[in-house]
N, C-alpha and C positions, 0 to 999 in steps of 0.2 A: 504494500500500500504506500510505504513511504516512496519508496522508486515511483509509484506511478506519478502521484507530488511533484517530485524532483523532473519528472520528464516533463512535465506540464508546465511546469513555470517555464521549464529552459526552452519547450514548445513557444510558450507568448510571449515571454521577455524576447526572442530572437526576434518575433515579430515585428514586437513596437519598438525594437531598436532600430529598423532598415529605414533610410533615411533616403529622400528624394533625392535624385542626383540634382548640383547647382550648376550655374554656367560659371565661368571661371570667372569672367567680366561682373557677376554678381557680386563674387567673393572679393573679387582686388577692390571694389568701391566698397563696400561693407567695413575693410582693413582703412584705421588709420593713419593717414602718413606720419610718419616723423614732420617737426620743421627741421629747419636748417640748425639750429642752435641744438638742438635733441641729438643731430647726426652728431655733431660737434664733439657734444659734449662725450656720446658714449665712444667715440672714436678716442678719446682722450682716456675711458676708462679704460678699453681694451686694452690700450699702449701700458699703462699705468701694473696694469695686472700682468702683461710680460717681463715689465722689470720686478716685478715684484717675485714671479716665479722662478727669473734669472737670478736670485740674489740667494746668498749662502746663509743659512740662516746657524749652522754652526758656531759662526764667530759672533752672533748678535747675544747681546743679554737679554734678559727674560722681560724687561720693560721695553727694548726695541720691538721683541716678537708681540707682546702684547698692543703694540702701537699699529704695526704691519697688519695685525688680524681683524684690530677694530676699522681700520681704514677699507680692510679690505669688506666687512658688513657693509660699510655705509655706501659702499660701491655697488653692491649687491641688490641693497634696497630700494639705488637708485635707479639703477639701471633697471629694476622690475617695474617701476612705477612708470620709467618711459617706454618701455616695450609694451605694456601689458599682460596677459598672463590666459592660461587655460583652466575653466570653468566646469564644473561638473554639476547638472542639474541636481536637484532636489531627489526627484523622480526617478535617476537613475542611480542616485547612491541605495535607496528605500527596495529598487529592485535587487543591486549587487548583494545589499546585507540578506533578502530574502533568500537570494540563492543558497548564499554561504549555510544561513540559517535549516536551509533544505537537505542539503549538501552534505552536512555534517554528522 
């Protein structure tokens, strides 16, 4: 009985997961651009976080590495705020723990 449960959810969830194909032109206007100053700026992180990768952390003291790490969050947080990020519905988290919950 439980298997048949289990086969059934993963029956309709497959379902209501299948999603309309989009046209590509839909999705690039959808996406928004950087400005100029947003390129700028994360161009400077990138650069920033190569030296910082390039750099010997052997010879640093433990208040340089701790300076290196925080700087490196706040680069982190920034750069997620101008990029943006990836979203998981409500609706699909509620399905995944149901499965799990099936599953189990």
């Amino acid at each position: 009985m439980k298997k048949l449960f289990a086969i059934l959810a993963l029956a309709f969830s497959t379902q209501m997961l299948v999603a309309a194909p989009t046209n590509d032109e839909d999705s690039k206007k959808d996406k928004t651009e950087l400005t100029e100053a947003q390129k700028v700026r994360l161009a400077e992180i990138e650069a920033r976080v190569d030296e910082i990768k390039a750099m010997d952390f052997s010879t640093m003291s433990r208040e340089e590495k701790k300076d290196v790490r925080m700087e490196l969050k706040e680069m982190k947080e920034e750069a997620k705020r101008a990029g943006g990020g990836v979203y998981i519905s409500v609706g699909a988290i509620i399905i995944i723990l149901l499965l799990l919950i099936l599953l189990t």
